[in-house]
Every structure is written in C-alpha cells, then in structure tokens.
KEPAMAR-356023 format. One record per residue (C-alpha): residue number from 1; residue in one letter; y, x, z. Coordinates in steps of 0.2 Angstrom, whole numbers. Each point is the difference from the previous one (the first is absolute). Layout:
! KEPAMAR-356023
<i = NUM	aa = a	yy = Y	xx = X	zz = Z>
...
This chain:
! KEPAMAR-356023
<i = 1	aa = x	yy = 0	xx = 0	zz = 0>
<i = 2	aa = x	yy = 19	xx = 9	zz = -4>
<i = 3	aa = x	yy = 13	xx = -4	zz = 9>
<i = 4	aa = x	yy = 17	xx = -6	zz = -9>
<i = 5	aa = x	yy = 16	xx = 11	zz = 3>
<i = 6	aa = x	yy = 13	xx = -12	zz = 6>
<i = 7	aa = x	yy = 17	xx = 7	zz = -3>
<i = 8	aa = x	yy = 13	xx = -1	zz = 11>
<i = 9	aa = x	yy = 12	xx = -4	zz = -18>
<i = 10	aa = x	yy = -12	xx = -14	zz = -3>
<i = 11	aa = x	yy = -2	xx = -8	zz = 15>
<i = 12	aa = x	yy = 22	xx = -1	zz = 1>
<i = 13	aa = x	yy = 2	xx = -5	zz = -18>
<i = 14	aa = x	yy = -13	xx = -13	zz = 5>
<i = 15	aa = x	yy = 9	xx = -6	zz = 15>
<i = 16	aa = x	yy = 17	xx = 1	zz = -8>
<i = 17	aa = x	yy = -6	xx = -11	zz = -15>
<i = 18	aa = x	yy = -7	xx = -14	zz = 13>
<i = 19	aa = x	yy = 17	xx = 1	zz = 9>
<i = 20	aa = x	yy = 8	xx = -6	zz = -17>
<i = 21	aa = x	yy = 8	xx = -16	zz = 7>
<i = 22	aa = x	yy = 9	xx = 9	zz = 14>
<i = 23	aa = x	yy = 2	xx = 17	zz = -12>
<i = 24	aa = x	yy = 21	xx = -4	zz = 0>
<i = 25	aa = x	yy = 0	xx = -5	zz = 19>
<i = 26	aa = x	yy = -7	xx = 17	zz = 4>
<i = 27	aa = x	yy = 11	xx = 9	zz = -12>
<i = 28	aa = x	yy = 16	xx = -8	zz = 6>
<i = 29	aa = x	yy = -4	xx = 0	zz = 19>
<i = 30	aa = x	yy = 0	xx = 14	zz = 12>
<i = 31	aa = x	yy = -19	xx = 1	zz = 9>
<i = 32	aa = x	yy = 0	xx = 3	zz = 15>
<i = 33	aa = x	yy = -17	xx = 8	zz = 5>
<i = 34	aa = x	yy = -6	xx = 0	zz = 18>
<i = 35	aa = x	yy = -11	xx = 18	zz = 1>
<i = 36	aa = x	yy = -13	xx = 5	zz = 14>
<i = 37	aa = x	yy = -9	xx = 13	zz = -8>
<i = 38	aa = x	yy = -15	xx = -11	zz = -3>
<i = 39	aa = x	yy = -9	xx = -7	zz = -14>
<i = 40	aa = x	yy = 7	xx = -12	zz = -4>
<i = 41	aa = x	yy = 19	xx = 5	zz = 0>
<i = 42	aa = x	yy = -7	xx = 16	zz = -9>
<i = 43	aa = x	yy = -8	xx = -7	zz = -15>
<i = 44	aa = x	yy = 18	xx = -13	zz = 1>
<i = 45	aa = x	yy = 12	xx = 14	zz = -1>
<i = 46	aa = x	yy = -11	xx = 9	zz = -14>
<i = 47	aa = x	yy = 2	xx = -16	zz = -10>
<i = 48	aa = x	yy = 20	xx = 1	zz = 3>
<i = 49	aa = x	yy = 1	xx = 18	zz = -5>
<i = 50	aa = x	yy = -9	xx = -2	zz = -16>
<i = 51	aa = x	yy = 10	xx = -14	zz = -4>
<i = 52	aa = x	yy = 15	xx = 11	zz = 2>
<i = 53	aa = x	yy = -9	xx = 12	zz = -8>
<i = 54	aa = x	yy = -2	xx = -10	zz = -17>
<i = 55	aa = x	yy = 18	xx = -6	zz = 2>
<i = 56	aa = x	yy = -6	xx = -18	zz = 4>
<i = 57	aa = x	yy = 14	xx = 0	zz = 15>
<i = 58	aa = x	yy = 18	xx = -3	zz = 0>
<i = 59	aa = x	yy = 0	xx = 7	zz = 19>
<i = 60	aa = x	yy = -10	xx = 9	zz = 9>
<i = 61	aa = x	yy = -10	xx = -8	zz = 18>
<i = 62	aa = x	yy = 5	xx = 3	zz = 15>
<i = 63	aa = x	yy = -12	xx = 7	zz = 13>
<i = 64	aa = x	yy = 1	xx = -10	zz = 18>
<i = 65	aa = x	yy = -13	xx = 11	zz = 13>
<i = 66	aa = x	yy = -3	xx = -6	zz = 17>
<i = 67	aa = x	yy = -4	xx = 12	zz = 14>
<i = 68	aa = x	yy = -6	xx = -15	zz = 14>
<i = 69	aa = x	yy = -6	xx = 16	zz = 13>
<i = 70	aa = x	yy = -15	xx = -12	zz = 5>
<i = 71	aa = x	yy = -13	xx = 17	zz = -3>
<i = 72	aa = x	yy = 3	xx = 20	zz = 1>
<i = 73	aa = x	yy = 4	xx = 4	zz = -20>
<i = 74	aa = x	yy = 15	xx = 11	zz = 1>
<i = 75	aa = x	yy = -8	xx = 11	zz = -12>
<i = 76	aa = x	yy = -6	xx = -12	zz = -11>
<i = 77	aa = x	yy = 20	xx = -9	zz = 1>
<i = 78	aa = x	yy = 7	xx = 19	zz = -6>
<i = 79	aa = x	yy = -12	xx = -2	zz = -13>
<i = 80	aa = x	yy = 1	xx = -16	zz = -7>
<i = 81	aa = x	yy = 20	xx = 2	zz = 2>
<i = 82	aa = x	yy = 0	xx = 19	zz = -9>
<i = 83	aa = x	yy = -9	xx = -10	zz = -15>
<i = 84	aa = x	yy = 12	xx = -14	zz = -1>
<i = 85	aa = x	yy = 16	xx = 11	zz = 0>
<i = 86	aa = x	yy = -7	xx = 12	zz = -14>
<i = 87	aa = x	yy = -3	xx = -13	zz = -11>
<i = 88	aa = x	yy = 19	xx = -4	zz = -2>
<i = 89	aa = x	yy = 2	xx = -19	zz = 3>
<i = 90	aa = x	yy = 9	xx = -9	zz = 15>
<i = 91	aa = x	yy = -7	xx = 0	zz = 17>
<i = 92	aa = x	yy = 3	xx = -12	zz = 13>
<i = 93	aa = x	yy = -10	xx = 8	zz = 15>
<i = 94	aa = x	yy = 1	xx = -10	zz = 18>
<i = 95	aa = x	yy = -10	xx = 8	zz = 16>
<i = 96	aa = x	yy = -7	xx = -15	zz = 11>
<i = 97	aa = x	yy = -4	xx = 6	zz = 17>
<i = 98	aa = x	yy = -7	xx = -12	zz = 14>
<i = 99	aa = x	yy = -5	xx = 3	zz = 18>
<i = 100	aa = x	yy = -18	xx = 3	zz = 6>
<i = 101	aa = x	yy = -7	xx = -16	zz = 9>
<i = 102	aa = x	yy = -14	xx = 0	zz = 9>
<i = 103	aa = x	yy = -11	xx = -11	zz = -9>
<i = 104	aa = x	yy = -9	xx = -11	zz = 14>
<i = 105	aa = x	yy = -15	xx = -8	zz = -4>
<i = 106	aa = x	yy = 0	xx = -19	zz = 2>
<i = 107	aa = x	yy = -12	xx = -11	zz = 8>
<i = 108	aa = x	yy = -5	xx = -18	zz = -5>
C-alpha cells in the first residue's frame, strides 16, 4: 500500500477554494487570531500566512496569546512568544495570573 503526499499547498488551496463565499469578508477584514502554541491555532496561523503568502490578504492577522499562569510553562511562554514576534505580524500578548486556592474536596 503507498502512502499519498499531501502538500501543505494543496491542502490551503483546497481550503481557500471552500471558503469561496466568505473569500472578500476575509480579504477585507482584519483576523484576529487567538494563538496558544497548540494544534489547532498552529495549523490556523499556517493557513493565514499562506494566504498572505499567495497575496490572498488585503491585511495581515493579528495574533492575540494568552498567558492564563494556571501551570509552570515559562519556558514554553518565551518560546511560543520568540515565534510569534519573528514572524512580523501584530501581537496582542496579555499575562493572566490567579492566586493558588486550596482545592478542597467536597462531600455529598
């Protein structure tokens, strides 16, 4: 059995094309993109930065990235943030922090 080479250009173009009745609201509107470093907002930036690539953007996104504090990922924040700000596009970068609560266990 082969496998098929899926190309990131195909799987774009492909997207773009079923995006076609909202082609001129993306192109006209400024995205703003919420990114945590994750899949999900990883493969969604990629789409935006081929769509700047090819030209199919009258503005570029901007990139929202929320630090909420809940776990120890200092290193990982530095990362994600280093990425974001080489890539030349608008950040918007807030830092959450909440107090440690005891969690108590509740009995019913």
């Amino acid at each position: 059995m082969s496998e098929k080479i899926v190309r990131e250009e195909d799987v774009f173009s492909e997207a773009w094309y079923n995006l076609r009745n909202y082609q001129e609201l993306i192109r006209r509107k400024t995205a703003v993109i919420a990114y945590s470093g994750g899949k999900d907002s990883s493969l969604l930036l990629q789409f935006y930065l081929w769509l700047r690539k090819e030209k199919h953007l009258s503005k570029d996104p901007i990139l929202f990235h929320l630090d909420h504090s809940i776990r120890k990922n200092e290193g990982q924040e530095k990362e994600i943030l280093e990425y974001i700000r080489g890539l030349g596009l608008l950040l918007i970068d807030k830092k959450k922090t909440f107090q440690n609560f005891p969690i108590e266990p509740v009995l019913v």
